[in-house]
N, C-alpha and C positions, 0 to 999 in steps of 0.2 A: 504494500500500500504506500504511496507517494506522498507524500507532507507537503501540506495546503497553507503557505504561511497567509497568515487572515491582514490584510492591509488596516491601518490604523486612520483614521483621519487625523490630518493636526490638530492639534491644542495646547496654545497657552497659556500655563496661568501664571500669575506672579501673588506671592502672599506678600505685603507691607516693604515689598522690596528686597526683601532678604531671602523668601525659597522661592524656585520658578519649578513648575512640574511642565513635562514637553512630553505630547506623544506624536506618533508618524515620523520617529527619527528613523531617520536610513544610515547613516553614519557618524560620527564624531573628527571632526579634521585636525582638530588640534586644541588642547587647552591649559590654563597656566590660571595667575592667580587673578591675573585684570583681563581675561577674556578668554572665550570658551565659544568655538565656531564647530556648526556639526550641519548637515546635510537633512533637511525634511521634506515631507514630501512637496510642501510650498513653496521651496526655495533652501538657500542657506540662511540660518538663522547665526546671528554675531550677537552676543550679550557682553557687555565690556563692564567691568563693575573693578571693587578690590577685594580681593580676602575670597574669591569666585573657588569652592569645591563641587566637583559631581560626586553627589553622594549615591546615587545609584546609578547605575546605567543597564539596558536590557533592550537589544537590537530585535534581540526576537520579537519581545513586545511592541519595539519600537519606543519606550519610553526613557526618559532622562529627567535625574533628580539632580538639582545646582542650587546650594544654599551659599550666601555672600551676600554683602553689599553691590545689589543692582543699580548701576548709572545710565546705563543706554542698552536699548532692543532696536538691531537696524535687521534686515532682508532683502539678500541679494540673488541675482539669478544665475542660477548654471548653464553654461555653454559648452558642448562640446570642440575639442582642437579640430581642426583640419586632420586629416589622416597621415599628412606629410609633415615634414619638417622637424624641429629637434622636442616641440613641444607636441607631439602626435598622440591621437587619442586620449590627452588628458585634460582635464576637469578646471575651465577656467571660470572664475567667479567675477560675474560683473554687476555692477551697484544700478538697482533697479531706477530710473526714470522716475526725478520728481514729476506730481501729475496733479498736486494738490491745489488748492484755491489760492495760497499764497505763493508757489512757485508761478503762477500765471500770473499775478497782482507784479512780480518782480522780473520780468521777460525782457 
């Protein structure tokens, strides 16, 4: 019998700035103590804070537990490389297109 890994929707939540619970992680890309960058299914998710631990992690679930001092929640999009060249088939992260009311008010 074949194993059916069950897709998670994203969610985030943040308590009072200091625990953020995430599910629909598909990766973790790197983390330290003022920023913690992981792959969802909406994008990359960047949380920058100080004092930043994962205190659980579970890809199976897809879920991620980060308690610290929360400063910023930004989301950025994955692109695939070209298939050539020295940066081929790997995973470029580019900063999503302001689109909001006051990016247009400032044009």
């Amino acid at each position: 019998m074949s194993e059916i890994k069950q897709t998670v929707k994203h969610r985030l939540v943040v308590d009072k700035r200091e625990n953020v619970a995430i599910s629909g992680v598909q990766d973790v890309i790197s983390f330290d103590e003022e920023q913690v960058v992981c792959e969802t299914d909406m994008g990359v998710l960047i949380l920058k804070g100080q004092g930043l631990h994962v205190s659980s992690l579970n890809l199976d679930n897809g879920t991620l537990d980060i308690f610290g001092e929360i400063n910023a929640i930004e989301y950025e999009d994955i692109i695939q490389s070209p298939q050539q060249g020295p940066n081929a088939g790997q995973k470029i992260i580019r900063p999503r297109a302001k689109s909001g009311f006051i990016s247009k008010i400032f044009k």
